[in-house]
C-alpha positions, -999 to +999 in steps of 0.1 A: -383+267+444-400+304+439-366+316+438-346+290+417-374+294+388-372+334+389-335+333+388-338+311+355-363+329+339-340+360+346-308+348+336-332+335+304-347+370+298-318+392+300-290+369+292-268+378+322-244+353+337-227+379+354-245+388+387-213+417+392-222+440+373-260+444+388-250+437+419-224+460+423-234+490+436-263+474+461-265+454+490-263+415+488-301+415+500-308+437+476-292+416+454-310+385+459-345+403+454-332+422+417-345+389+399-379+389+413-384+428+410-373+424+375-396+396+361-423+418+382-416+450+366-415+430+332-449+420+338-463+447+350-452+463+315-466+436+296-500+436+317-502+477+310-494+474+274-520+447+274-547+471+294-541+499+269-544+482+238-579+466+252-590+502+260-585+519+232-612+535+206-599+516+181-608+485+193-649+483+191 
């Protein structure tokens, strides 16, 4: 279920119905994890961006 909704939301997100090309030069279990690692590096990004624009001096 996990799986089937990340690999949506990726193909959504980067627009790629080609798994070749980013699977290509790793392993197949590396392959099946890409999507995940993806929308988790996405949101760490947005969650940082987020954090610094909450910090900042300009805010108060």
């Amino acid at each position: 279920m996990a799986s089937d909704l990340s690999d949506r939301a990726y193909r959504l997100l980067t627009e790629d119905d080609d798994e070749g090309r980013a699977c290509e030069a790793i392993s197949d279990d590396a392959c099946v994890e890409a999507p995940v690692n993806y929308l988790r590096n996405a949101g760490n990004g947005a969650a940082t961006k987020l954090a610094e624009q909450v910090a900042s001096p300009g805010v108060v």
